[in-house]
N, CA, C and O atoms as a Tinker XYZ file with bonds, in Angstrom:
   356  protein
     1  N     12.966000  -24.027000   -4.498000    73     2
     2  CA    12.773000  -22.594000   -4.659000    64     1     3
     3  C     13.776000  -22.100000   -5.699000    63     2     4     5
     4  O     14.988000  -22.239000   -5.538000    81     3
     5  N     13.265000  -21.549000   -6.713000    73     3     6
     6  CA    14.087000  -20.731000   -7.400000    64     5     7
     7  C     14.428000  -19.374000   -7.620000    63     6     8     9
     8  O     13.655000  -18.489000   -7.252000    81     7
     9  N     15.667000  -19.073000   -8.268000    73     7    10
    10  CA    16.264000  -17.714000   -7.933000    64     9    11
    11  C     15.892000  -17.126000   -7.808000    63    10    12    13
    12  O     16.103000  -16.643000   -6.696000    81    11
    13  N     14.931000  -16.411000   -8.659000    73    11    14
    14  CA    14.160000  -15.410000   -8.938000    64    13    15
    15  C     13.269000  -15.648000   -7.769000    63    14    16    17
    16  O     13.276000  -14.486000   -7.364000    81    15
    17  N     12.476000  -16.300000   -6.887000    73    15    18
    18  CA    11.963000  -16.498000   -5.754000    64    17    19
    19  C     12.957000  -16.187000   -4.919000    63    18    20    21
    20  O     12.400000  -15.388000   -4.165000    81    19
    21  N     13.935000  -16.277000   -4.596000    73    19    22
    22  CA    15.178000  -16.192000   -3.619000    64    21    23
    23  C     15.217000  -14.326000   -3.720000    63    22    24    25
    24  O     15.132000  -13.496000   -2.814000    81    23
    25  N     15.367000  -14.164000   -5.073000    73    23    26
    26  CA    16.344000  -13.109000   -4.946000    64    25    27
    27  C     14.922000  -12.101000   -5.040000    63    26    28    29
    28  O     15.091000  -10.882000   -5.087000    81    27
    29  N     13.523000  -12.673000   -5.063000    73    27    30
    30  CA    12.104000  -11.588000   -4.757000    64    29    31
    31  C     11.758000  -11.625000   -3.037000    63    30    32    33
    32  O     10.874000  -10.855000   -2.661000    81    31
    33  N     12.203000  -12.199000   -2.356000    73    31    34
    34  CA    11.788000  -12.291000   -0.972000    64    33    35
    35  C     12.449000  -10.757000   -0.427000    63    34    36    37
    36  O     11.737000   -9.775000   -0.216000    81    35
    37  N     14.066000  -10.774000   -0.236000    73    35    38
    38  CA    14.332000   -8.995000   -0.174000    64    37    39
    39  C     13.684000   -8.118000   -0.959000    63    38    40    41
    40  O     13.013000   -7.300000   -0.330000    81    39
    41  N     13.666000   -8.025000   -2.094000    73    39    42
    42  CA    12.866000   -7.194000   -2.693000    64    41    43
    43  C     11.676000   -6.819000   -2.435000    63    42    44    45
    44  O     11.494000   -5.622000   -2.214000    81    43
    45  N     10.527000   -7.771000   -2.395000    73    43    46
    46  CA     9.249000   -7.661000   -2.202000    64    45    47
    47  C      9.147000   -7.302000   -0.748000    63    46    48    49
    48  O      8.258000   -6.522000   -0.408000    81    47
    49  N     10.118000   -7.886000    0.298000    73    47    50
    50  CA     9.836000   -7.171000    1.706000    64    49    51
    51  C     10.041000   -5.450000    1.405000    63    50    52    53
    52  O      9.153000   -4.600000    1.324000    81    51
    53  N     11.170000   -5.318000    1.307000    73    51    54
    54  CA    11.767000   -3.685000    1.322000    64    53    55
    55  C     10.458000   -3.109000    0.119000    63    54    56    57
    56  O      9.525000   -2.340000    0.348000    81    55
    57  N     10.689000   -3.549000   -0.698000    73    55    58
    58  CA     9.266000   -2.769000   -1.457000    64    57    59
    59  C      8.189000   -2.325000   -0.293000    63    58    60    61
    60  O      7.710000   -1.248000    0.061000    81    59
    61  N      8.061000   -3.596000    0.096000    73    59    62
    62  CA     6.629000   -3.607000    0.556000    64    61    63
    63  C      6.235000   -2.701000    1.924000    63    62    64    65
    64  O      5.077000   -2.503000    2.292000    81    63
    65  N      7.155000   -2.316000    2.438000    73    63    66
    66  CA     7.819000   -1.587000    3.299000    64    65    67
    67  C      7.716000   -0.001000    3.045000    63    66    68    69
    68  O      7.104000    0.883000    3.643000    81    67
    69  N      8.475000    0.007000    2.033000    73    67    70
    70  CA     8.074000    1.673000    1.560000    64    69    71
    71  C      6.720000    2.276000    0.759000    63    70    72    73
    72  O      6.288000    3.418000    0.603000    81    71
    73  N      6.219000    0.817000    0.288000    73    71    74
    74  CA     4.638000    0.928000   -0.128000    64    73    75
    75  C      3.719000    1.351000    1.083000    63    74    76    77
    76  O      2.796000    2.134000    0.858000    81    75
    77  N      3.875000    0.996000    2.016000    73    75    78
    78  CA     3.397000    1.059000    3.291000    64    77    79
    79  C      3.134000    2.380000    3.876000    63    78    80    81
    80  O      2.158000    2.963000    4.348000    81    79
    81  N      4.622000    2.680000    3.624000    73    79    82
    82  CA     4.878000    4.442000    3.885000    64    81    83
    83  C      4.100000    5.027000    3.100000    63    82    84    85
    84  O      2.978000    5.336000    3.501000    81    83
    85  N      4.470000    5.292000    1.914000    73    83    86
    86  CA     4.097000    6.028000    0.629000    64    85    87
    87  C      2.115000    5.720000    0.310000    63    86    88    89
    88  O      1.312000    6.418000   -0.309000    81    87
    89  N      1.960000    4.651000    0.906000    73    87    90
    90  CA     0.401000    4.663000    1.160000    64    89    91
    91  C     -0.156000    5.564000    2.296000    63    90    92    93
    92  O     -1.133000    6.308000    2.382000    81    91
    93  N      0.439000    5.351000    2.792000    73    91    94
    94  CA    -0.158000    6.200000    4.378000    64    93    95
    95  C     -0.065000    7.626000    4.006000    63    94    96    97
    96  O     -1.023000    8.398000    3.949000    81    95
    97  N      1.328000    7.947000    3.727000    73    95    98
    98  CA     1.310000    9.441000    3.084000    64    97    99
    99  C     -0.067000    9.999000    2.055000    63    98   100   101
   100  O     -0.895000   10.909000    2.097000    81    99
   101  N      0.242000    8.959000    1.229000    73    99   102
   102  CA    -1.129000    9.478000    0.418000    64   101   103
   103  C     -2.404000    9.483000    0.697000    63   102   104   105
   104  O     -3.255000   10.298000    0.340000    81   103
   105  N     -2.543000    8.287000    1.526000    73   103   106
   106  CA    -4.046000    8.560000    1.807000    64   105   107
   107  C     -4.396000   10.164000    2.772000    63   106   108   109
   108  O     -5.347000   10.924000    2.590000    81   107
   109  N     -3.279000   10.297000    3.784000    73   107   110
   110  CA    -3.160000   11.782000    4.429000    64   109   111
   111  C     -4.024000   12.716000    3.646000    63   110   112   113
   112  O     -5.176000   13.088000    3.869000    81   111
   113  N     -3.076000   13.052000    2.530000    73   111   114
   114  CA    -2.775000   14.044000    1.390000    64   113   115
   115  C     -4.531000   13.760000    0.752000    63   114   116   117
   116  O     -5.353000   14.648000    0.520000    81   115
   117  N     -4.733000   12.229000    0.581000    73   115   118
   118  CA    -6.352000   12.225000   -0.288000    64   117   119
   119  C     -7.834000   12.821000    0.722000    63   118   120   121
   120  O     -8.939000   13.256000    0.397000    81   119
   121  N     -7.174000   12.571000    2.018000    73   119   122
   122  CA    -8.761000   12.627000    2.842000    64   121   123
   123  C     -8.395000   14.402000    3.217000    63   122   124   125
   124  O     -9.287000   15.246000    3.295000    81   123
   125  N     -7.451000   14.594000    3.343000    73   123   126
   126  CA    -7.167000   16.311000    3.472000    64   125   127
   127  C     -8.259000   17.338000    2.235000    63   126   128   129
   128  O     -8.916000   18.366000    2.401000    81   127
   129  N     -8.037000   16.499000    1.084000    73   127   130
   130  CA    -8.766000   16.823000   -0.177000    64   129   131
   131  C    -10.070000   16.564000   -0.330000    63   130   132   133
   132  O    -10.751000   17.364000   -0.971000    81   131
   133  N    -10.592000   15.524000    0.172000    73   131   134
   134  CA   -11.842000   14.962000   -0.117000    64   133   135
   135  C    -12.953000   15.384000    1.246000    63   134   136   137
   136  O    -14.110000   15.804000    1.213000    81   135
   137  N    -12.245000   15.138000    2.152000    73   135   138
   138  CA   -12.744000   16.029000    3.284000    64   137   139
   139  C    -12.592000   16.917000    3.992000    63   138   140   141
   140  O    -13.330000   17.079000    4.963000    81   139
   141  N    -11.344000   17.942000    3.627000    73   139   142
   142  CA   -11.737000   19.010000    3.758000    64   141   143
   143  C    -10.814000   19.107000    5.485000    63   142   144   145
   144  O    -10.424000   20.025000    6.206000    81   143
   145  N    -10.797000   17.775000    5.533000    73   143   146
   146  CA   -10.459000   17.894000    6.910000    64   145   147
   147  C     -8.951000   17.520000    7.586000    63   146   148   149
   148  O     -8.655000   16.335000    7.427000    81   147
   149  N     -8.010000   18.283000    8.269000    73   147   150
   150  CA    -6.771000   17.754000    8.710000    64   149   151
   151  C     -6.027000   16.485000    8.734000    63   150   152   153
   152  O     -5.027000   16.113000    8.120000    81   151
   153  N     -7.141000   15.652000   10.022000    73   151   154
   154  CA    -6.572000   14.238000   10.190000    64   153   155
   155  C     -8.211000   13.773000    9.503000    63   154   156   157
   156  O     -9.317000   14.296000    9.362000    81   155
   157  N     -7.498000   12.394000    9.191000    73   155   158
   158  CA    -8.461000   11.053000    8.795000    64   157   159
   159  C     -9.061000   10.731000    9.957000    63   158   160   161
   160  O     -8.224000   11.088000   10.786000    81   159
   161  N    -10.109000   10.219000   10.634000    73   159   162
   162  CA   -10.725000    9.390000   11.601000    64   161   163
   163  C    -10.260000    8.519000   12.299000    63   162   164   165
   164  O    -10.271000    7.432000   11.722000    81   163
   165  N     -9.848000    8.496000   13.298000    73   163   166
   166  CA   -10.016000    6.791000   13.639000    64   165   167
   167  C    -11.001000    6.296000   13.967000    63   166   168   169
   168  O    -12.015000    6.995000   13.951000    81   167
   169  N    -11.087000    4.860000   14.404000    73   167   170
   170  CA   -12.115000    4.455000   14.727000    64   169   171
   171  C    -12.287000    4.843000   16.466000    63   170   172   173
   172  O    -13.430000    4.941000   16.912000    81   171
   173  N    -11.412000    4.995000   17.140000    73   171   174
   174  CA   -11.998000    5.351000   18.588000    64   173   175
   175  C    -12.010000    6.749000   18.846000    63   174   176   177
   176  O    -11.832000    7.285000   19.940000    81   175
   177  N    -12.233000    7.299000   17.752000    73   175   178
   178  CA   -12.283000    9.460000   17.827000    64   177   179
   179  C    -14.005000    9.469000   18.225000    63   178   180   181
   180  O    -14.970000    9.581000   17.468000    81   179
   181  N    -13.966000    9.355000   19.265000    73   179   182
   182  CA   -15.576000    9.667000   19.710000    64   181   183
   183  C    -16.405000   10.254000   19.181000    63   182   184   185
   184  O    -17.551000    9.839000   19.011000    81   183
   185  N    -15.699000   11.998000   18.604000    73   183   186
   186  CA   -16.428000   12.786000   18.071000    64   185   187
   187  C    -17.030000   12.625000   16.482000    63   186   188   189
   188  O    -17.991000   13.278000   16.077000    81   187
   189  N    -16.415000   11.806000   15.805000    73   187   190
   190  CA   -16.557000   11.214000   14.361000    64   189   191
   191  C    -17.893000   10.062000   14.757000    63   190   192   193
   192  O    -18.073000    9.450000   15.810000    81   191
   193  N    -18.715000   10.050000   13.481000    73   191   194
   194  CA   -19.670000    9.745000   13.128000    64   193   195
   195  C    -19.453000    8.250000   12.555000    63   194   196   197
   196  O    -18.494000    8.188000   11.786000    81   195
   197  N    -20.176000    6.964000   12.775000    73   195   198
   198  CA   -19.854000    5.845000   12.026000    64   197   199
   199  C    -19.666000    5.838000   10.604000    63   198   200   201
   200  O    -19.060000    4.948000   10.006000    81   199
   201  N    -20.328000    7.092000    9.937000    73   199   202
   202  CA   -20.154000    7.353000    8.040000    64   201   203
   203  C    -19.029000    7.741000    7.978000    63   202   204   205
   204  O    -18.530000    7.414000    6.901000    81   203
   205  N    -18.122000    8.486000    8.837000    73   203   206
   206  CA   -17.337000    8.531000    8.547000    64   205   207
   207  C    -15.844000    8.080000    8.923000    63   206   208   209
   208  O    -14.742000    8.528000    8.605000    81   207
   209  N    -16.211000    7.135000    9.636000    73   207   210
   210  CA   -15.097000    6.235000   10.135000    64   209   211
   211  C    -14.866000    5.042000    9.475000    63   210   212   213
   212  O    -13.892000    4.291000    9.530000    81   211
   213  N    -16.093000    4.956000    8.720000    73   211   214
   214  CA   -16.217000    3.665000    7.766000    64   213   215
   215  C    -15.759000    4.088000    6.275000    63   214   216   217
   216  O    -15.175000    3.248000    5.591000    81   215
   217  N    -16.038000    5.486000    5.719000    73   215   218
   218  CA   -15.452000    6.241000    4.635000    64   217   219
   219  C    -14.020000    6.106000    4.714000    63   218   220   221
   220  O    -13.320000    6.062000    3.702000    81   219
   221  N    -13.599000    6.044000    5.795000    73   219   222
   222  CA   -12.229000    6.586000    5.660000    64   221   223
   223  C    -10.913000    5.094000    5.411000    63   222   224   225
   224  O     -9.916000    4.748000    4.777000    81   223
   225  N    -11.962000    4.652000    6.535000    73   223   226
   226  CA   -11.482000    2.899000    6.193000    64   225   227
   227  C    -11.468000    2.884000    4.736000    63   226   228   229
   228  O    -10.569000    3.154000    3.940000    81   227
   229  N    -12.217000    2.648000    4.634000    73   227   230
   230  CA   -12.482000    1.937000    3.080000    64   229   231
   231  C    -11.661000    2.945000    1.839000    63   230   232   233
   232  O    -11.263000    2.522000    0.754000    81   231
   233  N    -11.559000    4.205000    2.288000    73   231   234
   234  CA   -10.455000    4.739000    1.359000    64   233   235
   235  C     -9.063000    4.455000    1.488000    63   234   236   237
   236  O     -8.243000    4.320000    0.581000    81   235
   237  N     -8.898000    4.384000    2.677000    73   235   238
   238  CA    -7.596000    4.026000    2.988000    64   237   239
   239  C     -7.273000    2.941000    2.598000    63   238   240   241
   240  O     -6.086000    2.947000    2.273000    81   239
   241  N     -8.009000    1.478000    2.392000    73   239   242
   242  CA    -7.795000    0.163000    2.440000    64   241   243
   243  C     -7.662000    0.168000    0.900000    63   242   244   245
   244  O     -6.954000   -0.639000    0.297000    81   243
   245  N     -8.491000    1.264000    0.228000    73   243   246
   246  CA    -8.295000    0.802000   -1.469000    64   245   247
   247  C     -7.149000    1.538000   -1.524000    63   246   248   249
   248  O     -6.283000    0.762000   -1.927000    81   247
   249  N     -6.535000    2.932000   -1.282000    73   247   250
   250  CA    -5.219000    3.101000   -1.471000    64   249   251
   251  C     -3.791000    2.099000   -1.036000    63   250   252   253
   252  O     -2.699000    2.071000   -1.603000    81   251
   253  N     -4.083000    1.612000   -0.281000    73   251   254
   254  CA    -2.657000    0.365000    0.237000    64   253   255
   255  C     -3.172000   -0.047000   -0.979000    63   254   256   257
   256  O     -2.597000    0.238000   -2.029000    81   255
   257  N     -4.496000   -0.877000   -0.937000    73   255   258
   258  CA    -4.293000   -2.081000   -1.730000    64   257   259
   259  C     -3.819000   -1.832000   -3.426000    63   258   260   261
   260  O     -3.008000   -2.510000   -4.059000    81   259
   261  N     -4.347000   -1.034000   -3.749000    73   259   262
   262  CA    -3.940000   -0.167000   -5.292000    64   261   263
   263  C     -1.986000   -0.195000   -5.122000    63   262   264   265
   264  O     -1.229000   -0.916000   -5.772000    81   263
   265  N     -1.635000    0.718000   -4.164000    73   263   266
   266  CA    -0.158000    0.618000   -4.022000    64   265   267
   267  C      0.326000   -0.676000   -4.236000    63   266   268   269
   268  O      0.801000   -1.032000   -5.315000    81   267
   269  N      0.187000   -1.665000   -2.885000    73   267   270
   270  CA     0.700000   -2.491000   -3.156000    64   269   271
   271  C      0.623000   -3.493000   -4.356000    63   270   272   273
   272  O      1.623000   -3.890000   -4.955000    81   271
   273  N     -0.488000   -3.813000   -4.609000    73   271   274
   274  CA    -0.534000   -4.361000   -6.069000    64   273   275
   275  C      0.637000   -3.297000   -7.094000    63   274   276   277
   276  O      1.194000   -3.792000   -8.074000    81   275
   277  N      0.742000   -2.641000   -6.913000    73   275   278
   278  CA     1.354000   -1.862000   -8.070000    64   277   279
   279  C      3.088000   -2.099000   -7.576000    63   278   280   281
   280  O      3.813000   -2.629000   -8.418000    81   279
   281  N      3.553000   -1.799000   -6.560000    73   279   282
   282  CA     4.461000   -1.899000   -5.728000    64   281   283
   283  C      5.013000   -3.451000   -6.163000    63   282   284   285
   284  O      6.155000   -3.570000   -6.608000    81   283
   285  N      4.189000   -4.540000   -6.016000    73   283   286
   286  CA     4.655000   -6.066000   -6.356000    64   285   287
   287  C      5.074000   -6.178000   -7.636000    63   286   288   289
   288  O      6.103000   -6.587000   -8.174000    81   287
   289  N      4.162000   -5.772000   -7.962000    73   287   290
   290  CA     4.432000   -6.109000   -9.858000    64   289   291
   291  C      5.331000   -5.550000  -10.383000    63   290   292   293
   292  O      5.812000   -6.296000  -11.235000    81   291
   293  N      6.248000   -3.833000  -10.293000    73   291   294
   294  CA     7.147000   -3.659000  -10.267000    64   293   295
   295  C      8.138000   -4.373000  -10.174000    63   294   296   297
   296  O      8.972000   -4.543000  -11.063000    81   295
   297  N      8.142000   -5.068000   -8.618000    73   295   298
   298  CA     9.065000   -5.283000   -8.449000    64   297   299
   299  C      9.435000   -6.839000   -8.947000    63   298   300   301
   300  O     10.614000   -7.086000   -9.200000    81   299
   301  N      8.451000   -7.857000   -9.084000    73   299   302
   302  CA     8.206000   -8.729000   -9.621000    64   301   303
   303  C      9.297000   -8.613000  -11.272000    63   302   304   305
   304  O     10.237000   -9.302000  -11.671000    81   303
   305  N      8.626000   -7.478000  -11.824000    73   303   306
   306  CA     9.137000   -7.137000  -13.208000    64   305   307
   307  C     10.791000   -6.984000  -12.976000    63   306   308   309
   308  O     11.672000   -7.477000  -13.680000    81   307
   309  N     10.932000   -6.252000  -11.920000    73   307   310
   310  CA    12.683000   -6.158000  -12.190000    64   309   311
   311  C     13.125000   -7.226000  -11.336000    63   310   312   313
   312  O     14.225000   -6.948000  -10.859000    81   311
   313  N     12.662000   -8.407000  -10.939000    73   311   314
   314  CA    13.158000   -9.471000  -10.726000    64   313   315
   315  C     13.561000  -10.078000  -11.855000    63   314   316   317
   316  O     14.752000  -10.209000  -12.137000    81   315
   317  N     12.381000  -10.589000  -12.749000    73   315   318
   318  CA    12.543000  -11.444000  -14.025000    64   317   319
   319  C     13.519000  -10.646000  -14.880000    63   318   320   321
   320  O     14.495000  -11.231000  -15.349000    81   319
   321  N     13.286000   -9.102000  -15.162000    73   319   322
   322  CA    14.601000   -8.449000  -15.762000    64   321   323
   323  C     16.306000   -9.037000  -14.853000    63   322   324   325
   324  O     17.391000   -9.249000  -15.393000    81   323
   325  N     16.079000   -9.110000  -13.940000    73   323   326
   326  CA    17.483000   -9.469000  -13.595000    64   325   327
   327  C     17.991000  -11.172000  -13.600000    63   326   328   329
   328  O     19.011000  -11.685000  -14.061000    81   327
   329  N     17.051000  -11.653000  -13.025000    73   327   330
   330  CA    17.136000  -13.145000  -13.574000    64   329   331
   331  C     16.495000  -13.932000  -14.334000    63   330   332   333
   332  O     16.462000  -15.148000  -14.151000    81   331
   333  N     15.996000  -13.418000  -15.141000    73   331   334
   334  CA    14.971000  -13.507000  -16.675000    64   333   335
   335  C     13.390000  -14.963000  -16.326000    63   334   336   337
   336  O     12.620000  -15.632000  -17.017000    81   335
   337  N     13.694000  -14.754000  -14.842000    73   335   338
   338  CA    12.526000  -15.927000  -14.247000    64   337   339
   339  C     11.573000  -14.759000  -13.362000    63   338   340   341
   340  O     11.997000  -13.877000  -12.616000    81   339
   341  N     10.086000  -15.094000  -13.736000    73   339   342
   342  CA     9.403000  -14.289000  -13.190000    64   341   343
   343  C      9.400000  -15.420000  -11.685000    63   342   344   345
   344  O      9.620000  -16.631000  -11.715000    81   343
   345  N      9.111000  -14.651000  -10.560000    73   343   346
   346  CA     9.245000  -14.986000   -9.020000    64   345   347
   347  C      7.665000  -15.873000   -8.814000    63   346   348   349
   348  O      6.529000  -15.732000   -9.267000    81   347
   349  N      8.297000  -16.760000   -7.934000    73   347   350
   350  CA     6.504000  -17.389000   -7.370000    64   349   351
   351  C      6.757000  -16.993000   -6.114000    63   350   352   353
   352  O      7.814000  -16.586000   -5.631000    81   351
   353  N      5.561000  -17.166000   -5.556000    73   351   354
   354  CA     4.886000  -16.315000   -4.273000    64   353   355
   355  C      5.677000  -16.775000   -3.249000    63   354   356
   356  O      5.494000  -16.374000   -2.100000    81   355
């Protein structure tokens, strides 16, 4: 294992961590906008409709996933800036 792998394992956790947060927040903030409506769905809210328990999934799942992809690579980048080796997985 090399450095830049060593020294991306803290990083990419704690990143990945506040990506987590900062996803959840946003998706809040996106379905407030898009639907108009307070909370997002869950799946065991009785009163919600399968269109829209499945909408909400699937927005939510592309916002993490957008974050985190974005969230890694960052941090990926100021790995190799600090030990001029880009990190393996």
């Amino acid at each position: 294992m090399d450095k830049a792998t060593v020294a991306y394992k803290p990083v990419g956790w704690l990143a990945g961590l506040g990506a987590g947060v900062f996803a959840g927040l946003l998706f809040r903030q996106v379905w407030k906008l898009a639907a108009g409506d307070r909370d997002a769905p869950d799946a065991l809210d009785e009163e919600r409709g399968w269109g829209e328990i499945m909408a909400a999934a699937a927005l939510q799942g592309a916002i993490f996933a957008i974050v985190k992809a974005g969230v890694d690579r960052i941090s990926a980048q100021g790995v190799r800036k600090v030990t001029g080796v880009w990190p393996d997985h």
